[in-house]
FINU-714387 format. One line per 10 residues: their letters; for each residue x, y, z of C-alpha. Coordinates in steps of 0.001 Angstrom, whole numbers, padded with zeros to 6 digits, always signed. Layout:
N
A) X Y Z | ... $
***
This chain:
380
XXXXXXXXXX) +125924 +210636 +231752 | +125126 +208586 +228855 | +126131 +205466 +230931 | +123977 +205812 +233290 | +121199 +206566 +231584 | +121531 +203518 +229353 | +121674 +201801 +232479 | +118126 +203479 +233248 | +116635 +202609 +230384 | +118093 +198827 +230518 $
XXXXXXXXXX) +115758 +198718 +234106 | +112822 +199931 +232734 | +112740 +198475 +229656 | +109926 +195708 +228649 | +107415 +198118 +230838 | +105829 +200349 +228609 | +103176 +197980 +226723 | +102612 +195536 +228882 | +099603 +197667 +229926 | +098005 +197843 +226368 $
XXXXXXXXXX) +096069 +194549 +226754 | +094400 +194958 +230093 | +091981 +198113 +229440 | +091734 +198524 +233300 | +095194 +199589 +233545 | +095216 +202359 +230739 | +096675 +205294 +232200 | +094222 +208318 +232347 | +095688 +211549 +231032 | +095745 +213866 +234352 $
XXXXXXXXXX) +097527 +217714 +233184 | +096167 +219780 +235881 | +098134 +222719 +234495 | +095899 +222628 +231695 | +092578 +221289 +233455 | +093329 +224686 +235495 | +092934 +226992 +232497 | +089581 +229033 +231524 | +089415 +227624 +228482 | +089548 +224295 +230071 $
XXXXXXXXXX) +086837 +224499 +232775 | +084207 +226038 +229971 | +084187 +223296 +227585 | +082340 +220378 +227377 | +083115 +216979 +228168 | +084673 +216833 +224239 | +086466 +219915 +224483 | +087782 +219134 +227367 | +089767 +215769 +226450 | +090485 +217551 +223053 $
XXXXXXXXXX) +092700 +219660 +224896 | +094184 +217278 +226952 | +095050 +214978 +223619 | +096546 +217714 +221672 | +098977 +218314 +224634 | +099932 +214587 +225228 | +100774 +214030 +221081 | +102511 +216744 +220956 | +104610 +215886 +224483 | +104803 +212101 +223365 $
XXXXXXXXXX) +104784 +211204 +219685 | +108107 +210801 +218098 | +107073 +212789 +215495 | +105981 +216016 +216880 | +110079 +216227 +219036 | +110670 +219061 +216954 | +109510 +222383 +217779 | +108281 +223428 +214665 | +106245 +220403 +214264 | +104434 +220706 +217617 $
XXXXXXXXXX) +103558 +224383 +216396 | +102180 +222913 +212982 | +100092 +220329 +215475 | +098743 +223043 +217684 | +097607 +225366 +214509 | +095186 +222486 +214338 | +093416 +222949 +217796 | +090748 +225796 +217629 | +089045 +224198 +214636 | +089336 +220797 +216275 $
XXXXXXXXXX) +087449 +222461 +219359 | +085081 +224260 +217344 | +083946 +220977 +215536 | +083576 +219605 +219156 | +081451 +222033 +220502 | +078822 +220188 +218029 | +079768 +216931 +218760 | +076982 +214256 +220261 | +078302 +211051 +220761 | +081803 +209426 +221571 $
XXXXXXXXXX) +081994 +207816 +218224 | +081565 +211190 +216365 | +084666 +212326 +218708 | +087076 +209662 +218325 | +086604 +210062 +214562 | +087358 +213832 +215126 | +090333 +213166 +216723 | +091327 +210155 +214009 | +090814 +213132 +211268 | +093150 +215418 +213213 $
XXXXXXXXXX) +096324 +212593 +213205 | +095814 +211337 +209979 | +098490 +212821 +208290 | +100853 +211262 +210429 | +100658 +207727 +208853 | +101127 +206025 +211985 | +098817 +202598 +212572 | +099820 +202664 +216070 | +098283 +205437 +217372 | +094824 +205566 +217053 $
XXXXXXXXXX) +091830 +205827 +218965 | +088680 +203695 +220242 | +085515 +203874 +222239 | +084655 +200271 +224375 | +081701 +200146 +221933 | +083937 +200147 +219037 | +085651 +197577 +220900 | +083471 +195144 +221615 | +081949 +195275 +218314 | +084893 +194734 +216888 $
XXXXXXXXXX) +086091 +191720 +219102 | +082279 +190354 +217805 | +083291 +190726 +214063 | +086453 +188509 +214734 | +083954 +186160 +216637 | +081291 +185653 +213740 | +081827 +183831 +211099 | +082719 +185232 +207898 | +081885 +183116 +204759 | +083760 +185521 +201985 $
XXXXXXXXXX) +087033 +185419 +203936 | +090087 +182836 +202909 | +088950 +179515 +204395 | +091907 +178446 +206346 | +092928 +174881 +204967 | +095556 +172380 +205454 | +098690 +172558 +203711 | +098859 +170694 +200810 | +099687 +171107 +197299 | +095827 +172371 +195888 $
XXXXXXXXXX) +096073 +175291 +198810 | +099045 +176399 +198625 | +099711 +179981 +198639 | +095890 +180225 +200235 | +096087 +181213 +203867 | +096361 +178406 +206501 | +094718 +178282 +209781 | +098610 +178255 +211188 | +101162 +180440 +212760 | +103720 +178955 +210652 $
XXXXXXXXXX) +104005 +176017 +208697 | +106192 +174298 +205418 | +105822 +171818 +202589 | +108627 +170659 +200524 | +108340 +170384 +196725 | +111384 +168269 +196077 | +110559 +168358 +192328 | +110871 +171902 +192037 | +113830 +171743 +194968 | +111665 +174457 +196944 $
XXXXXXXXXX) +110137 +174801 +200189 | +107281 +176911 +201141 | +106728 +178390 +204266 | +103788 +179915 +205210 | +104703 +182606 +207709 | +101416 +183844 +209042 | +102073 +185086 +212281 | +105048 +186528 +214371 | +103515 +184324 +217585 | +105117 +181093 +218564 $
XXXXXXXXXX) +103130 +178130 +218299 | +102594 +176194 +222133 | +104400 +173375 +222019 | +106505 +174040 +219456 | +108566 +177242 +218939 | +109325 +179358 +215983 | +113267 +178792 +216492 | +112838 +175191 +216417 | +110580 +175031 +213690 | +113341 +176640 +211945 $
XXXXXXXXXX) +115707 +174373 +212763 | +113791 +171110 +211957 | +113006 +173068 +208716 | +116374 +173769 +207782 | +117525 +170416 +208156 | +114704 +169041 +206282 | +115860 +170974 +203634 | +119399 +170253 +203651 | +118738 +166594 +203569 | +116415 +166660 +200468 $
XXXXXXXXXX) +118866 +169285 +198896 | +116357 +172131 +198610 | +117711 +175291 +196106 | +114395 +177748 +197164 | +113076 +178771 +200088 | +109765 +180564 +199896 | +108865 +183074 +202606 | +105373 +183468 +202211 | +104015 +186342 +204582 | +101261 +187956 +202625 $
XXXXXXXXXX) +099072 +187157 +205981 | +101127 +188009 +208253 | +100487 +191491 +210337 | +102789 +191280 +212557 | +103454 +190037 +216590 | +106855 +189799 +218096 | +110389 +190933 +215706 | +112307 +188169 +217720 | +110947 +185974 +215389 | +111699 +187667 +212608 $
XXXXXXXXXX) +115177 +187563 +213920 | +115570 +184341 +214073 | +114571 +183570 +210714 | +116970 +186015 +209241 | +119459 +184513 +211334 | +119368 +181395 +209191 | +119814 +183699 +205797 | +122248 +185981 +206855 | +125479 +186569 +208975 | +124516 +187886 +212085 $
XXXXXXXXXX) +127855 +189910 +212856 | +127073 +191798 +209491 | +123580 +191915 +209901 | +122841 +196121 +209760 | +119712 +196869 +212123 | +117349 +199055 +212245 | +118253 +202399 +214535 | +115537 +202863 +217141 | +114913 +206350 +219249 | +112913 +206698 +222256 $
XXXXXXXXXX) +110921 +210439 +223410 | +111012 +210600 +226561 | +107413 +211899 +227668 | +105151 +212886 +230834 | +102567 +209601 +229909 | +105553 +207261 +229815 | +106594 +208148 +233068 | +103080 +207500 +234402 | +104014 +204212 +234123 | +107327 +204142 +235362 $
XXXXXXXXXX) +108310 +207211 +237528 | +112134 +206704 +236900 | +111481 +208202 +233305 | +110624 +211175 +234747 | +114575 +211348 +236336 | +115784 +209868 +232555 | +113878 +212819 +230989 | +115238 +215680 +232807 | +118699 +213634 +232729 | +118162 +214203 +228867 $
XXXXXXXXXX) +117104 +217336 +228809 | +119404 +218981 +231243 | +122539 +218021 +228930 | +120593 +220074 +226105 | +118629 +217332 +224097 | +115162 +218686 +224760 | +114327 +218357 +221409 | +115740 +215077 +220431 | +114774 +211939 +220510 | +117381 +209491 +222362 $
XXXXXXXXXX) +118688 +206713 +220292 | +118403 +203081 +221872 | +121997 +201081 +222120 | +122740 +198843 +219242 | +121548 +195510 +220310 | +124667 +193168 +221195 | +125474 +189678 +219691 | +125699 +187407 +222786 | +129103 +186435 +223802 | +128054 +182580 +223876 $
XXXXXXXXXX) +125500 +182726 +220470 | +126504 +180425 +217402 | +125344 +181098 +214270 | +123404 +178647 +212497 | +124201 +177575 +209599 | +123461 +179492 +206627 | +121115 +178496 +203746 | +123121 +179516 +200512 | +120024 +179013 +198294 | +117735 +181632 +197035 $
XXXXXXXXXX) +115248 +183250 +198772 | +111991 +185070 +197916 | +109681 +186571 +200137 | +106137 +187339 +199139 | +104555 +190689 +200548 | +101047 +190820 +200401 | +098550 +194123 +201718 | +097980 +192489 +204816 | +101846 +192757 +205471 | +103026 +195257 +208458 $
XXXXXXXXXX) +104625 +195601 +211475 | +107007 +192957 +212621 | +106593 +191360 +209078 | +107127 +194711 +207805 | +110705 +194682 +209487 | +111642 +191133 +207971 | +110847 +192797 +204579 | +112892 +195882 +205385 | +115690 +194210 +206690 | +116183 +191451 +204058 $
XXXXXXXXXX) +115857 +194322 +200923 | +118393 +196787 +203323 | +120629 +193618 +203592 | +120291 +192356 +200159 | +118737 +189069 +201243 | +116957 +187539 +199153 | +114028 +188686 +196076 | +110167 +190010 +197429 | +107713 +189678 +195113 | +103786 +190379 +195508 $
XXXXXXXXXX) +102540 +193818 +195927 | +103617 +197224 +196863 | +103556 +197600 +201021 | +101146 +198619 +202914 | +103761 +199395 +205657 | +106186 +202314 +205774 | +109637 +200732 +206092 | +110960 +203332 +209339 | +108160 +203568 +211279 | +106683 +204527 +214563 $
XXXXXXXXXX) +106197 +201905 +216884 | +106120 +200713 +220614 | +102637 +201996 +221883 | +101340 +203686 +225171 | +097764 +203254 +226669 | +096001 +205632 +227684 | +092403 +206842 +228691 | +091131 +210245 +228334 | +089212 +211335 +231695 | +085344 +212869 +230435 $
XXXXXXXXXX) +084661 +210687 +228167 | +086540 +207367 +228972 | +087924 +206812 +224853 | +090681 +204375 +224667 | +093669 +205318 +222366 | +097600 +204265 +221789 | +100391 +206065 +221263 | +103672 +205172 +219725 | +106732 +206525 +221928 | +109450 +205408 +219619 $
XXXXXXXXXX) +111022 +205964 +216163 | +112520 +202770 +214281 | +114623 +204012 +211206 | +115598 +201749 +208212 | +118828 +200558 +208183 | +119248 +202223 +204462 | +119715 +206173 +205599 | +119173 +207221 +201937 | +115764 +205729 +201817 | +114430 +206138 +205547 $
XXXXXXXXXX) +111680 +208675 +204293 | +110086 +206714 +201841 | +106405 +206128 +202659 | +106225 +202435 +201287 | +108609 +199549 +199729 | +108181 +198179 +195736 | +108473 +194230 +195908 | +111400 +193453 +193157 | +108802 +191945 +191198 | +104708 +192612 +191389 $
XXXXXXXXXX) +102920 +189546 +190967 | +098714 +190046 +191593 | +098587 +187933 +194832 | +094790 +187500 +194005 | +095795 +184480 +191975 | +096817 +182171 +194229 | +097372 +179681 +191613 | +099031 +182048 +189118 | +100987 +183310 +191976 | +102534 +179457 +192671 $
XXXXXXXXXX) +102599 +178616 +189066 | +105147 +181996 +188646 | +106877 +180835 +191321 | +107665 +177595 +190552 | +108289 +178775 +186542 | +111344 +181720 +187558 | +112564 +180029 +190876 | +112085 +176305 +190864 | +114359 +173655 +189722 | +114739 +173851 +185279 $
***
């Protein structure tokens, strides 16, 4: 049974957030087993998708798998109702139903209106004079935040090379893994002692790229991963119907109240690993740190790769992740949902809300920041 339903999983895979940037296709939340109930049909509009969103967390979040939990999560719906039954506007909603998740310390699920949206999307449109002027790379900027996805200098003086790691997006033209490569060798030739991973921008965007750097740092045969785990749920199959037959495979052979864990990814039988840089390696975390970043930090301090210095993380090293669209049906709010757990590859830690860099250096200095850098890791 387990082979097979790997084998299910392997053909849906890749399916379930696709959706999330098209806001036509978000799946509207449809239970007519609840939309069937008095208490249902004699609420209002607010009521009436409150209802409908306390029973899709609790059937999809990781975090509410466990019995118990969901019963903790459902103490919380008659005053969440009551509040609603004074409720005016879709904005005052959606931040009723932000107040009812937020101890569960999970950026991916959240809520939005298409208000909220757009005036959001104009924010990132306008012009804002206080923020970090993006700048070329050179020696007066560094550490300042560069209007790149990724990008290097050398500082043969000092033998180190900065990289500026802003985004987990490849760059047209010219990829991440062969930016790496050119990198590498640039540093080999000019005999380079430090590398500099510099990803206090960087919020995230795909792990593969993440991957790759480590890949360069670190054996990837001895590499230990993070463990991921998948809840099976009614608004994941809405997208893919064959989740509905991988759920009741599940449950049937008495996991109703687990979450399935992923297979270990596999090293390909024809991959080569790079060549390793035998250097140090420091990473600077910064608040604007998370997701996919937030993995490359996790995985280099659960491998022992390398020092992090900057501030303490804004990200929570196992985390919830992998998001599902949806729409709920009287008032039309937007909101995401994370269907999967990813735990740390250090068990003994895989609770702990946040990471401490090694070493806390006040990032609000750039030039203080470079100035430490160059003092404790450059060439003496």
């Amino acid at each position: 049974m387990k082979k097979s339903l790997c084998t299910l999983l392997l053909l849906i895979g890749g399916c379930l957030t696709m959706q999330a940037q098209d806001v036509s296709k978000f799946k509207t939340l449809n239970d007519s087993a609840y939309q069937t109930t008095t208490e249902y049909q004699a609420g209002n509009k607010y009521q009436k998708d409150a209802i409908l969103f306390m029973d899709m967390v609790a059937d999809t979040h990781p975090c509410y798998v466990k019995e118990e939990r969901r019963a903790e999560w459902f103490a919380k719906k008659q005053a969440l109702l009551e509040k609603c039954k004074s409720v005016e506007t879709d904005e005052a909603f959606v931040d009723a139903l932000i107040d009812v998740l937020g101890p569960l310390h999970d950026k991916h699920t959240d809520l939005t209106t298409m208000k909220r949206m757009q005036e959001s999307k104009q924010k990132v449109n306008e012009k804002d004079e206080t923020a970090d002027v993006p700048s070329p790379i050179d020696r007066e900027h560094i550490m300042r935040h560069h209007d790149s996805n990724y990008d290097y200098q050398l500082f043969p003086d000092q033998s180190i090379c900065y990289l500026q790691f802003n985004q987990c997006v490849n760059t047209k033209d010219y990829p991440f893994a062969k930016f790496l490569d050119d990198m590498f060798a640039k540093m080999d030739e000019n005999g380079i002692k430090t590398l500099v991973v510099d990803a206090q921008y960087n919020n995230g965007g795909s792990s593969q790229l993440c991957d790759a750097l480590l890949m360069h740092l670190y054996p990837v045969d001895k590499m230990k991963h993070f463990a991921s785990y998948l809840r099976f749920s009614d608004l994941m199959a809405a997208y893919n119907p064959r989740i509905t037959i991988a759920k009741k495979s599940w449950e049937d052979n008495g996991h109703k109240n687990e979450l399935y864990q992923m297979p270990a990814p596999k090293i390909p039988a024809d991959f080569q690993q790079p060549k390793l840089f035998e250097g140090q390696v420091v990473f600077v975390m910064g608040k604007r740190t998370f997701s996919s970043a937030g993995m490359l930090f996790t995985l280099a301090r659960d491998n022992h790769i390398g020092t992090i210095i900057g501030t303490t993380s804004t990200f929570s090293p196992s985390h919830y992740g992998e998001i599902l669209p949806y729409r709920l049906p009287n008032t039309g709010v937007l909101g995401s949902i994370s269907c999967k757990f990813f735990a740390r590859p250090d068990a003994a830690s895989v609770d702990d809300e946040c990471m401490e860099p090694d070493i806390k250096v006040n990032l609000d200095d750039k030039d203080a920041s470079w100035r430490y850098i160059i003092e404790n890791y450059g060439n003496k």
